[in-house]
C-alpha positions in Angstrom: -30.4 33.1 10.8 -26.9 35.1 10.4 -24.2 33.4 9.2 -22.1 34.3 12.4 -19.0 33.0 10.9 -19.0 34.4 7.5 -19.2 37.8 9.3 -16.5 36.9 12.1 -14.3 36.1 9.0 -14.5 39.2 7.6 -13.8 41.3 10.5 -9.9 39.1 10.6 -9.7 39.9 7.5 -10.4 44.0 8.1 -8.2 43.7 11.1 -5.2 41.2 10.6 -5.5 41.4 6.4 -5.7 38.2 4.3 -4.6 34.7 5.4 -1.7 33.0 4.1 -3.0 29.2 5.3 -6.1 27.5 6.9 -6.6 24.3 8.6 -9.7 22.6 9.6 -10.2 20.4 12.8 -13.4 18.6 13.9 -13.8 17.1 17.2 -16.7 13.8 17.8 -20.0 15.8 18.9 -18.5 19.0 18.0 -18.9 21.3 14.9 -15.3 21.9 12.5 -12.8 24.9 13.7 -10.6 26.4 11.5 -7.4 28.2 12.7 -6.3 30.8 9.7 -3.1 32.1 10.0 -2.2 36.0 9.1 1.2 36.9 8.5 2.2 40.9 9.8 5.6 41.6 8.4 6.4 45.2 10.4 9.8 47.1 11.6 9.7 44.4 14.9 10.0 41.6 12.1 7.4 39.2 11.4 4.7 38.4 13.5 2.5 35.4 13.2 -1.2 35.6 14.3 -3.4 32.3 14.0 -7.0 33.1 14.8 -9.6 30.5 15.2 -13.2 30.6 13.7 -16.2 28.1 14.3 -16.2 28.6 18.0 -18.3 31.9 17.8 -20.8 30.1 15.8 -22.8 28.7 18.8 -22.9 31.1 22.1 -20.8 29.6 25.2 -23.4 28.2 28.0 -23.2 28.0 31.6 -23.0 24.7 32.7 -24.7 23.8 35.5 -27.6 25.4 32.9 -29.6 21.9 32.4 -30.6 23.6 29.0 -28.2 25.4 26.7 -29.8 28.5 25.2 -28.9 28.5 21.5 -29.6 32.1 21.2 -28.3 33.8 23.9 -24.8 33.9 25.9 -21.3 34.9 25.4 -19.6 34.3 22.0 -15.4 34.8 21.2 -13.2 33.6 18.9 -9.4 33.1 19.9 -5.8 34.8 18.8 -2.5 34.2 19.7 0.4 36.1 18.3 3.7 34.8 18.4 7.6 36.2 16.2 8.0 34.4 13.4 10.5 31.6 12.2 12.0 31.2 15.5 10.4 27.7 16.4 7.9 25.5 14.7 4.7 27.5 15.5 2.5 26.6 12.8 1.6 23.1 15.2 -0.1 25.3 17.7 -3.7 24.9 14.9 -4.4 21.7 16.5 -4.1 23.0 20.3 -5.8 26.0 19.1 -8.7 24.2 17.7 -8.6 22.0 21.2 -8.8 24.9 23.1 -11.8 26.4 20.6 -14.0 23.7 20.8 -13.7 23.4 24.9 -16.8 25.3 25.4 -18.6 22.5 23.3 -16.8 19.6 24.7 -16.3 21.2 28.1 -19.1 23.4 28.4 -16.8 26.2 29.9 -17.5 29.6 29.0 -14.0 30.8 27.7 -13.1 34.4 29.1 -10.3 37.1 30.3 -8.4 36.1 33.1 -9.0 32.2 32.6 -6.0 30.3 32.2 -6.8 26.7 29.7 -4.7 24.2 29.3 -3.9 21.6 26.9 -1.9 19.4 28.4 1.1 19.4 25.8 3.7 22.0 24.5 1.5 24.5 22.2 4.2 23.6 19.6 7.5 21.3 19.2 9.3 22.3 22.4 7.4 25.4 23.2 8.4 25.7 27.2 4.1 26.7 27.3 1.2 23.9 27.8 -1.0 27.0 28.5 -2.5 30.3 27.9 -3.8 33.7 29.9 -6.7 34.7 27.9 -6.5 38.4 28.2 -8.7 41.1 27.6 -10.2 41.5 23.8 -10.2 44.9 21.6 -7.0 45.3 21.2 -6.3 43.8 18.1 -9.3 42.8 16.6 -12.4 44.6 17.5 -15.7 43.1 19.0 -18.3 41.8 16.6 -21.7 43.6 17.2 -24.4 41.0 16.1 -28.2 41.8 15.7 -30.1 41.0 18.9 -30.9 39.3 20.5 -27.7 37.3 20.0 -24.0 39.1 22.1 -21.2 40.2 20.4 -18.6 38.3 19.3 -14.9 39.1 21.1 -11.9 38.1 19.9 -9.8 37.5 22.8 -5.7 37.3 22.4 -4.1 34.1 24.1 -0.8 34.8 26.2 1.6 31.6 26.6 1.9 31.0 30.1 5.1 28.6 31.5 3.9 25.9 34.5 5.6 28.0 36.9 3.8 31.6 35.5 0.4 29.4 35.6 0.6 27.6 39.0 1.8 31.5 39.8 -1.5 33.1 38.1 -3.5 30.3 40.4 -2.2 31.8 43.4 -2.1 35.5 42.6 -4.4 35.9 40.1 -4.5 37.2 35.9 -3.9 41.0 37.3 -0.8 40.0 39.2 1.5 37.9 36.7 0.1 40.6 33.8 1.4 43.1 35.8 4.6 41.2 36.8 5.0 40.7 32.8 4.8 44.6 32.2 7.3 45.1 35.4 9.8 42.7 33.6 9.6 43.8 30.0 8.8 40.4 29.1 8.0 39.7 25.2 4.9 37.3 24.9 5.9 36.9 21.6 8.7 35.3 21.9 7.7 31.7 21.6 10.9 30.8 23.6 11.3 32.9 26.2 11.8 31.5 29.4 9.6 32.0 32.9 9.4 35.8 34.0 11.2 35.8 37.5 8.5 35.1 40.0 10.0 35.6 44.0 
């Protein structure tokens, strides 16, 4: 069997370069996720990108399946990018590895356009208790794996305010995305406030 992880490591480290820290979270019933942490220093400042990886290592299942298949069905890891040093960010590993281990706890299949929630500020008053997860190959590229096993995808997180997520329920991923764009809103910024929404 490929070692799915060891090979969804090395594409973050081709992409995103070499991790500066690591933490390791395991959930009762579920296997451990790690959330690395890549530094990009460029001419916007620093930019932080935590990536998880263990959630690719089993494929997501429907489930109202009464069987999961351990082969087949989607596979992603998760990435959120947020400016550096301007809040307490490095807290979000244990939300991250909440939200990573949801399709084993859950049994949701995590993809674009889902909003998930955990319930909490991502960090230390972070004005976000959710994420848009948005469309992957951007930053990091897909992960072919041999058949008969899918790809993995990387898909970036988005921190979404309550009003931008009870928005999003009503209007859908397209609509606040493009309302975003509209507003020249950073989704970096890990304090910026609500995006106007009338």
């Amino acid at each position: 069997m490929v070692d799915v992880l060891a090979l969804v490591e090395a594409r973050l480290r081709t992409a995103l370069g070499e991790p500066d820290a690591r933490a390791a979270v395991t959930f009762l019933g579920t296997d451990r996720v790690e959330v690395l942490r890549f530094p990009d220093d460029n001419q916007d400042g620093t930019v932080v990108r935590y990536a998880t990886l263990g959630m690719s290592a089993q494929p997501m299942s429907d489930p109202t399946a009464m069987l999961a298949d351990p082969v087949a069905g989607p596979r992603a890891e998760l990435v959120l990018s947020v400016r550096g040093g301007l809040a307490d960010t490095d807290k979000v590993l244990r939300p991250l590895a909440v939200l990573a281990a949801s399709p084993q706890v859950e049994g949701v299949i995590v993809a674009p356009g889902a909003s998930l929630d955990v319930g909490e500020p991502l960090w230390p008053g972070a004005p976000f208790t959710s994420v848009l997860v948005a469309e992957p190959g951007g930053l990091v590229e897909d992960l072919d794996l041999d058949a008969p096993l899918d790809p993995v995808r990387f898909l970036p997180l988005l921190p979404m305010t309550p009003n931008e997520a009870a928005w999003k329920r009503v209007h859908g991923a397209q609509a606040l995305q493009e309302r975003w764009l509209t507003n020249g809103t950073d989704l970096r910024d890990p304090s910026r406030r609500s995006v106007p929404l009338d």
